[in-house]
C-alpha positions as CSV (number, residue, x, y, z in Angstrom):
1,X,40.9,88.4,10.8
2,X,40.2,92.3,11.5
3,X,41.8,93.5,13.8
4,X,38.9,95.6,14.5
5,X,36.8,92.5,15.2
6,X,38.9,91.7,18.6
7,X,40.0,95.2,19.8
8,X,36.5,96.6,20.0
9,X,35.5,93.8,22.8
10,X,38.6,93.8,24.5
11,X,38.4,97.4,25.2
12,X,35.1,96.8,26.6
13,X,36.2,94.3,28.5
14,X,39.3,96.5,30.0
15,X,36.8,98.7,30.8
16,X,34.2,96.7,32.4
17,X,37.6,95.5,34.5
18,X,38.6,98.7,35.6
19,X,35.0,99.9,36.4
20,X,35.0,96.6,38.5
21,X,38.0,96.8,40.3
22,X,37.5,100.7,41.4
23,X,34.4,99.5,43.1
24,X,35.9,96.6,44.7
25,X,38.7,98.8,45.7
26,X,36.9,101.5,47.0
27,X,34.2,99.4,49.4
28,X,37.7,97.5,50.6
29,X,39.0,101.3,51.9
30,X,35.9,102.3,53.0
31,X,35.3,99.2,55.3
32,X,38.8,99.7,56.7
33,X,38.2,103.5,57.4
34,X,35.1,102.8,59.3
35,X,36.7,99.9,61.2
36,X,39.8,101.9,61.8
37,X,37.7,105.2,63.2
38,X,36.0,103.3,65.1
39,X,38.9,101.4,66.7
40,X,40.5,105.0,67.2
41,X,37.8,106.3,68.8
42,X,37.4,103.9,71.4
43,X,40.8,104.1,72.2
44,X,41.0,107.7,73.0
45,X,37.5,107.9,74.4
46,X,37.4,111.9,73.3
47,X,35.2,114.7,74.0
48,X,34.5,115.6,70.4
49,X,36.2,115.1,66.8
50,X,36.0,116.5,63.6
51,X,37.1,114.0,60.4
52,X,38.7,115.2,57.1
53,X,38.6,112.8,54.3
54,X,41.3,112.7,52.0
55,X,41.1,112.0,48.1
56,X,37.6,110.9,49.1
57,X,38.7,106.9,49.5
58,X,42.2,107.3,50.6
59,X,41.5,107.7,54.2
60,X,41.4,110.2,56.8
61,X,42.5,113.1,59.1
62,X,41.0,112.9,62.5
63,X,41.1,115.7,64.7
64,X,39.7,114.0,68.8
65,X,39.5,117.2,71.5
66,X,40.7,115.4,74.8
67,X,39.4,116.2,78.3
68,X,43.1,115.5,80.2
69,X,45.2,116.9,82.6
70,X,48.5,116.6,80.2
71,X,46.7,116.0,76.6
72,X,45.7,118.8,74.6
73,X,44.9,117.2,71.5
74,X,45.1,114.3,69.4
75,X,46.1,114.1,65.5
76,X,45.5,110.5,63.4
77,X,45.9,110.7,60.1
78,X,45.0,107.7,57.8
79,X,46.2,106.8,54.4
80,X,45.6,103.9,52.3
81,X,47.0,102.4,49.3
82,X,44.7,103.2,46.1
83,X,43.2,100.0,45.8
84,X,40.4,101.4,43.4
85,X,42.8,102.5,40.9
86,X,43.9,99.4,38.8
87,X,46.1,101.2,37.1
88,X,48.3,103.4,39.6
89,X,48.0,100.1,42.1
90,X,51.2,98.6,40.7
91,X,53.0,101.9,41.0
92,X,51.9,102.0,44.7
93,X,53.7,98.9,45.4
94,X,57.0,100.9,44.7
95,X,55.6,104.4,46.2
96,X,53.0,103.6,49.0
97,X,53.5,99.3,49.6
98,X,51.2,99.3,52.7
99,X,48.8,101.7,54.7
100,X,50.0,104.5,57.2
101,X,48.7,105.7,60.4
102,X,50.1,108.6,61.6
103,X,49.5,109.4,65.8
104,X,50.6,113.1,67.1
105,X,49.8,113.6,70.1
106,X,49.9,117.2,71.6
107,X,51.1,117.8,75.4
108,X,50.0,120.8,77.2
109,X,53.1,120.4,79.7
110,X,56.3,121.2,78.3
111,X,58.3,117.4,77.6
112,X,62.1,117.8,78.5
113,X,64.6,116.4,75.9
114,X,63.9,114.6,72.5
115,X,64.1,111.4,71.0
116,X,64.0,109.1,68.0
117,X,63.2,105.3,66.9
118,X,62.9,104.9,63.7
119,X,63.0,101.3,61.8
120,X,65.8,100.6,60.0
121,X,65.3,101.8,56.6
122,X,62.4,103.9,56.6
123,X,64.1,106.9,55.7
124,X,67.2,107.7,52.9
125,X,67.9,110.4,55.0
126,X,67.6,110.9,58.7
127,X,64.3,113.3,58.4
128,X,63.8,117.3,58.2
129,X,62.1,117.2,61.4
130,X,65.3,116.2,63.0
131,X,67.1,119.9,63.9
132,X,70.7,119.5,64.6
133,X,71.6,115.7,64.5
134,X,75.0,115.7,64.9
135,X,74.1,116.2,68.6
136,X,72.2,113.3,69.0
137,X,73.5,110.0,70.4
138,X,72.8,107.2,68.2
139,X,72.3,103.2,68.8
140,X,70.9,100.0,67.4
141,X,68.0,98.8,68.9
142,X,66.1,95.4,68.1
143,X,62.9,94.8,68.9
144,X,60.8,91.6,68.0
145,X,63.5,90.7,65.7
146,X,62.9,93.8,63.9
147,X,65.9,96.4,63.8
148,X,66.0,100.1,64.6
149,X,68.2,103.1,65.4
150,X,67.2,105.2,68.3
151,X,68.7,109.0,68.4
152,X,68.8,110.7,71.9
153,X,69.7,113.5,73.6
154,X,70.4,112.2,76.9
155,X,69.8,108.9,78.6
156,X,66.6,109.3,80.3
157,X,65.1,110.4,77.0
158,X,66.6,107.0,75.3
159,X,64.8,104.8,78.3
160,X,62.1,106.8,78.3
161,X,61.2,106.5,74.7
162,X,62.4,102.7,74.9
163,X,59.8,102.1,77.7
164,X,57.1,103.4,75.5
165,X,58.2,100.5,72.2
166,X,58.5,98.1,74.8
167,X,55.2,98.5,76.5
168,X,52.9,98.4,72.8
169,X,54.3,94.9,72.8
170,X,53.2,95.1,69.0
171,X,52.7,91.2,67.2
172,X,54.8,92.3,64.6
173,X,57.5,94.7,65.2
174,X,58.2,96.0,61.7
175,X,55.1,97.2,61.4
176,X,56.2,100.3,63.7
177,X,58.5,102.6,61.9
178,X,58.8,105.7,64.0
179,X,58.4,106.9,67.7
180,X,59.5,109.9,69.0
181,X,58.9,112.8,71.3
182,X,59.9,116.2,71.0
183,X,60.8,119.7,73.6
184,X,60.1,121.9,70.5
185,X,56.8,121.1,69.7
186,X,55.3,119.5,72.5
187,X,54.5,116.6,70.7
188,X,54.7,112.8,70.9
189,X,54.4,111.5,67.7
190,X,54.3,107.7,65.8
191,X,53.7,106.2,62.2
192,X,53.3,102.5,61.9
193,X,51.1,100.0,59.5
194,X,47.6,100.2,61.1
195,X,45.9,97.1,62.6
196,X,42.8,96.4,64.4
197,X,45.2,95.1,67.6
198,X,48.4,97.6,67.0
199,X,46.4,100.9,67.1
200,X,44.8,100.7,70.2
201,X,47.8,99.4,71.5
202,X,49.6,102.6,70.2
203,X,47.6,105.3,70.7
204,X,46.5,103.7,74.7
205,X,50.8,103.6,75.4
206,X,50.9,106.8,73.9
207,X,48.8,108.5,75.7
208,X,50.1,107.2,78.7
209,X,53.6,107.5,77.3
210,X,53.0,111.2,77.0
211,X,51.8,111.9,80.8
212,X,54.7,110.3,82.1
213,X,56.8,112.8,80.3
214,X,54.4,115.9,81.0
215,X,54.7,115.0,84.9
């Protein structure tokens, strides 16, 4: 048989695949964009906001203006696994296995001390954003079942930032991978797996979370 006779239609047909599954792919990250902004938005409740799409399908960078006493402003960032690329997918499950939500939330009061929960192996190295960590304190936590490592400077920091994990009260406890506040910046920050329950639940803690510390 010619060769020619077979490769011809299975190349269309690769095609045709590919052309199929970007579409596919892109309506399934567009639905969850729209339900995830709007789950956002009515947690925060904010005064305005100003959305920045990223790679056109691979989420989102939401900037919400807050009217509070404590809360200056409030950063969620979005990304999402390339489900309309067939080809780079399988390579994602190695790179980027599940979608990220990323929470900053920035204080106008100045938050004493700094801390750090971070999932057990999230990170090869303990992060760049951590200045000077031989000076932090260091302990196992477990939560859910789920195993972490909190890093503290002092131990009202440590139950402070223990309080906020505690109070999300998340389903599914490896789905948070960090918490933290920080003196430097001003900022409370998070990254977890997003999910219509867990977000509100983070962001509503966090805010709270962050006033207790601004007081």
């Amino acid at each position: 048989m010619d060769t020619s006779s077979w490769i011809f239609p299975l190349i269309i047909l690769a095609a045709l695949g590919t052309t199929a599954a970007y579409f596919l792919g892109r309506r399934q990250n567009v639905a969850l964009m729209k339900v995830y902004a709007g789950v956002v938005e009515k947690a925060l409740k904010p005064v305005d906001q100003m959305y920045t799409w990223l790679g056109g399908y691979l989420g989102f960078r939401g900037d919400f203006q807050m009217k509070d006493e404590f809360i200056k402003a409030v950063k969620v960032t979005l990304h999402l696994k390339p489900r309309m690329s067939i080809m780079y997918l399988p390579v994602s499950r190695f790179t980027m296995p599940r979608d990220k939500m990323y929470l900053v939330i920035e204080c106008k009061k100045h938050l004493p001390g700094e801390a750090h929960l971070i999932q057990k192996g999230q990170y090869r190295f303990i992060p760049s954003g951590i200045d000077r960590v031989e000076q932090f304190r260091r302990e196992p936590v477990i939560l859910g079942g789920a195993e972490f490592e909190i890093l503290y400077l002092d131990p009202k920091g440590q139950k402070a930032l223990l309080g906020w994990a505690e109070s999300i009260k998340a389903e599914d406890y490896s789905m948070i991978k960090h918490l933290s506040f920080t003196s430097s910046t001003n900022v409370v920050y998070a990254r977890f797996e997003p999910g219509e329950s867990l977000i509100p639940s983070v962001l509503r803690t966090g805010l709270e979370f962050t006033r207790s510390l601004g007081k």
